[in-house]
N, C-alpha and C positions, 0 to 999 in steps of 0.2 A: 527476551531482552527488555530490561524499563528502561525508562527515558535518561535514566545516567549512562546505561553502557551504552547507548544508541548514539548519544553524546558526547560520550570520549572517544569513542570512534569517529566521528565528524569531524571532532578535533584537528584525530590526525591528517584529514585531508584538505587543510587548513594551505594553502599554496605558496603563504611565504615561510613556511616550513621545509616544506619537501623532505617527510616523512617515509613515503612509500619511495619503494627502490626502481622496482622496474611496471611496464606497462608494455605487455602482448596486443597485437591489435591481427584481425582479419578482413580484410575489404571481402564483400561477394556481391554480386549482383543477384535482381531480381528471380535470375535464373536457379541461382543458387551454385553459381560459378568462385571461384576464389579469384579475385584480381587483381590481392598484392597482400602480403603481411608484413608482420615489421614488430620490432624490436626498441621500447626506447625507454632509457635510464631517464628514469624521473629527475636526477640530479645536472641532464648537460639539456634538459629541455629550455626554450625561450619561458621566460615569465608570462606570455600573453599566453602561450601553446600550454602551461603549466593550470594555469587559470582554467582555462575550458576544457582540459581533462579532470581536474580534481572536482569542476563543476558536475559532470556528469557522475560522474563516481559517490559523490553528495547524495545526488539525486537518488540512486538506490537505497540510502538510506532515507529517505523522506517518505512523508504522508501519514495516514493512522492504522496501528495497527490491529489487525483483525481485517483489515481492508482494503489498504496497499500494500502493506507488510504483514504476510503471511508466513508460517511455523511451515517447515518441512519435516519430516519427521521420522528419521530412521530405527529401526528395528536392531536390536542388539546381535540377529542372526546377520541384518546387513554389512555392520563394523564389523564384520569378520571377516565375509567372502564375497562383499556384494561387488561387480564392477566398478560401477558408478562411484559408489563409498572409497573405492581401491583407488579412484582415480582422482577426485577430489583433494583425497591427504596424499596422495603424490605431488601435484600441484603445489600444496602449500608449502609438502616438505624437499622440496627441488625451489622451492625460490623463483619456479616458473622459468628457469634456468634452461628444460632440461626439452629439447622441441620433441620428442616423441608424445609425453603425455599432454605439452600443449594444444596439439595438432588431434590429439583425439579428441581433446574438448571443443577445438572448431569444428570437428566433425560431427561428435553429436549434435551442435546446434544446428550445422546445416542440414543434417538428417531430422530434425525438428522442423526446418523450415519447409523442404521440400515436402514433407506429409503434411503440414500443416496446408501447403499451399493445393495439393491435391486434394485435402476435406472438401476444401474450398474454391471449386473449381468456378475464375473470371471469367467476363467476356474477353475477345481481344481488345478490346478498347483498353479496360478496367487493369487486363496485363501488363499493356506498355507503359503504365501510370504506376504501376509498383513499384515501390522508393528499392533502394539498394540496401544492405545492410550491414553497419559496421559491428565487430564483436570484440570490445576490448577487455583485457583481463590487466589487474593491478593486485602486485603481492604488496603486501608491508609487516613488519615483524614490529613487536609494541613491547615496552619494557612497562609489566603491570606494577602500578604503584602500590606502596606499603602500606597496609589500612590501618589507619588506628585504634583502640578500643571503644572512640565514640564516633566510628567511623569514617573521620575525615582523613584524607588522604595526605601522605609522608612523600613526598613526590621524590626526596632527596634518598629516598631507600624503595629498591624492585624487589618484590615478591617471584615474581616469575616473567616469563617470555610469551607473548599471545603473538603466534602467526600464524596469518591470516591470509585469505584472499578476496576480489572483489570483480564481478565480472557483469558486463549490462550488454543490452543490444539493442543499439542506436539506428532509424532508420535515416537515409541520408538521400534528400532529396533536390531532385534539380531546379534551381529558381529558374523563374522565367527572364527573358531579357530585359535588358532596362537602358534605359539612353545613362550616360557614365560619362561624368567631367575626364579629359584626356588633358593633363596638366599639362606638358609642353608643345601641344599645338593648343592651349587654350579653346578649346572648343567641348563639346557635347558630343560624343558619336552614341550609336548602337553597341552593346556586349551581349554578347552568349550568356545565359545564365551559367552559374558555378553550382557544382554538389555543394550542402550545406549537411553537417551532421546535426540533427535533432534529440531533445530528450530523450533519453531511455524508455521504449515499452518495456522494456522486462530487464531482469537484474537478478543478482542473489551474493548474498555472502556465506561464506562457509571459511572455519565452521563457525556458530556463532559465540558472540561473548556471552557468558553469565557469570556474575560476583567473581569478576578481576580473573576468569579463568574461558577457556577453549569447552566447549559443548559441539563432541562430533558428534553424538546424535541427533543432531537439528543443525540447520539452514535456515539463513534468513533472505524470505522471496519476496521480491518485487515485483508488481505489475501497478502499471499507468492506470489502467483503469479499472476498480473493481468489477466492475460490466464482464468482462473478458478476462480471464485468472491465466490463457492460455495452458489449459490442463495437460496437453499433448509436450508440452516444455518440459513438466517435471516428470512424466513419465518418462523422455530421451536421455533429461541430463539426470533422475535423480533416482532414476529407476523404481517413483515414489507416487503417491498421491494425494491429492490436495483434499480437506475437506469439502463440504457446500461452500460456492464463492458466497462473499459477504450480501451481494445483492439478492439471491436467492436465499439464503438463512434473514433477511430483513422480510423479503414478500411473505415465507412460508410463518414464521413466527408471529406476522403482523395478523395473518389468517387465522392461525388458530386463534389467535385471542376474538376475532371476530365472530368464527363458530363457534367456539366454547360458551362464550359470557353470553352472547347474543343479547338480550335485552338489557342485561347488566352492561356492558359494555355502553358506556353513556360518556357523555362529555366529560365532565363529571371525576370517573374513573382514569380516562385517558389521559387528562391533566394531572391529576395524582400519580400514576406511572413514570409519567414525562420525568415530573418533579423527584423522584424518589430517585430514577435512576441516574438523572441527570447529576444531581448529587452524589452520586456514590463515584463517576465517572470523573467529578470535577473532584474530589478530595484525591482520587488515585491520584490523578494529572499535576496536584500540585506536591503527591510526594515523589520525587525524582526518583527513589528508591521502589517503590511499589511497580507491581508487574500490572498491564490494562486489565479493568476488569471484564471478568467469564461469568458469564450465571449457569447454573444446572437448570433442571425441570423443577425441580423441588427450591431454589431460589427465587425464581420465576413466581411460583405459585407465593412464596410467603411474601414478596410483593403486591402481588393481587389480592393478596388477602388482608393488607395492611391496606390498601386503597378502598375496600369496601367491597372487593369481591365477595359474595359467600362460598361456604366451603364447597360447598356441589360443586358449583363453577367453576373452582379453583382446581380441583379435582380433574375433571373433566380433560383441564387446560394440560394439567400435570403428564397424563395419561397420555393425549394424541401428541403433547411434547415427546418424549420416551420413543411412542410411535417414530414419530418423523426423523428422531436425530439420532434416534439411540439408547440405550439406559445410563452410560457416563457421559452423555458428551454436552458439553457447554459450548457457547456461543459470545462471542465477543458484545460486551453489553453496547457497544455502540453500534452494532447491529439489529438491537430492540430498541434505541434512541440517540437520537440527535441533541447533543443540547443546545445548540445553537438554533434549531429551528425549531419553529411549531407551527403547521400550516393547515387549515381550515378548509376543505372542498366540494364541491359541490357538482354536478356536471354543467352547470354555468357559470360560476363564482370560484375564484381561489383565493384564500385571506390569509397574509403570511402575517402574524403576531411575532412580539420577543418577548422571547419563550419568560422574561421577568416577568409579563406581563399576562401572561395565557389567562389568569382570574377573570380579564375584562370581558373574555368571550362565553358566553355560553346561551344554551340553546330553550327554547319554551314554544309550550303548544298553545296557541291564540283561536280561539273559534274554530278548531279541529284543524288549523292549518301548523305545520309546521316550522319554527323561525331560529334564525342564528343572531344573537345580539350580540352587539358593541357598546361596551362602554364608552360613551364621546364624551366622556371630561375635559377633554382640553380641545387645543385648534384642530377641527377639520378641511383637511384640503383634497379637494377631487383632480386632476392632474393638473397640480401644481397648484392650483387656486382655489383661495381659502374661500369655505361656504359658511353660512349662516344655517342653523338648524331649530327650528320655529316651534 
């Protein structure tokens, strides 16, 4: 999905619209108990109640993709006879209407949580402190707008029908007490903390959009934190598997270019990389239409080799890529870069530069000692106060 259909999706969960029809919800507790469900038509909800469901539901769709938003990925043998698959386009095509296959999808997740929770085996302490867990599911059907020959959209003529669904898992935890104005005694007392529902760790939509249409062989998956992809999630619900999380395709990629270039690998080069990809990531981002960029091994390398790698090196890079990920497979370029940062380390020192700016830094060897320089063209300030530099 690019950043238009991610867009017109958000759209519709827009709150003083009230687009989407219905909303499935599951209370469970830590134990992995069910302790209440429910049923509620998005159109007889309160405006505030409307608000912080569509907020969460938002939330699935947010972050970067390749990172938060991750491809699931169905196999053409699974639209046929996979359960998980079966169950999914049941979902969307029951309107979530229909509580049998609702209640199988709160089952899968709780069957996700209780395995998840036995990988992970707490102390008691760390058990009684487990938040509760809410899992709400929201249908909406979209009336896909008429595209014009130079693309813009016909809003007053549908092409077709996109329906959909949206489903997140909210962890719901208990505040602590708090002294609480008592309006008609006037006074201050003591209250009980309240459950409080929290951001979505995890989420997905099925199936996803692409160019004004339904794509059931892919999902689009959320997780809060790339750190944790919660891999055992889309093995219950999706009967599927997740690539390398984005965090480990940034360490392993970041390595090899470390062992490959080895001496080549200079300030120098790194800057140039930065810059080349950064680039390429910031023109996708500003066509709405454009999918994020992927590099191969063989992208990768004519990068390197545009920055002044030589071709040994380059080679080299090529090879233990292939190694590590595969022969087709690509990697979300914001995975090999950040463009918003550029940061400079040392096991004593950490120098965070913008990333405009990266030229000012660079490195020289002084009387066989090693050094990082700055350019101080203008005010330097050490915290907070401005020095004189002599």
């Amino acid at each position: 999905m690019n950043q238009q259909d991610l867009a017109q999706i958000k759209r519709r969960l827009n709150p003083e619209h009230r687009h989407p029809t219905v909303i499935r919800g599951c209370y469970i507790n830590a134990e992995g108990e069910t302790l209440s469900t429910f049923v509620k038509p998005v159109a007889m909800l309160p405006e505030t109640e409307n608000e912080k469901y569509m907020g969460l539901f938002r939330k699935v769709l947010s972050g970067t993709q390749g990172q938060n938003l991750l491809s699931v990925d169905f196999s053409a043998a699974q639209t046929m006879d996979d359960e998980a698959h079966a169950l999914l386009t049941s979902l969307c095509r029951s309107e979530l209407s229909e509580d049998e296959p609702v209640e199988q999808m709160f089952a899968a997740i709780r069957n996700w949580m209780k395995a998840e929770k036995e990988a992970r085996p707490d102390s008691v302490e760390e058990s009684q402190n487990q938040p509760n867990q809410l899992i709400l599911m929201l249908y909406d059907s979209m009336d896909v707008p008429h595209r014009n020959r130079d693309g813009s959209e016909d809003r007053t003529r549908s092409e077709s029908v996109f329906n959909y669904m949206l489903c997140c898992v909210c962890p719901v935890k208990l505040g602590k007490p708090a002294l609480s104005y008592q309006e008609q005694e006037g006074d201050f007392h003591c209250t009980d903390g309240s459950w409080s529902v929290s951001a979505p760790e995890i989420g997905f939509m099925f199936p996803a959009y692409e160019q004004g249409g339904a794509d059931i062989y892919q999902a689009l998956y959320y997780v809060r934190s790339m750190d944790d992809t919660h891999d055992a999630f889309v093995q219950h619900v999706f009967h599927s598997e997740l690539q390398m999380r984005a965090s480990d395709q940034r360490d392993t990629v970041h390595g090899l270019i470390s062992d490959t270039l080895m001496e080549e690998c200079s300030m120098e080069v790194v800057q140039a990389v930065h810059e080349k990809v950064g680039e390429m990531i910031k023109e996708a981002k500003s066509d709405k239409t454009a999918e994020p960029v992927s590099l191969s091994a063989r992208e990768v390398r004519t990068v390197l080799e545009d920055c002044g790698v030589t071709e040994e090196k380059a080679e080299k890079f090529e090879n233990q890529f292939t190694e590590s990920f595969g022969s087709y497979a690509e990697i979300p370029a914001v995975n090999l870069v950040t463009p918003s940062k550029f940061q400079v380390e040392t096991p004593s020192v950490s120098i965070k530069v913008d990333p405009e700016h990266a030229d000012l830094v660079s490195t020289r060897v002084i009387d066989g000692q090693r050094y990082i320089l700055i350019l101080a063209d203008g005010a330097v300030e050490v915290n907070g106060i401005q020095v004189a530099i002599n």
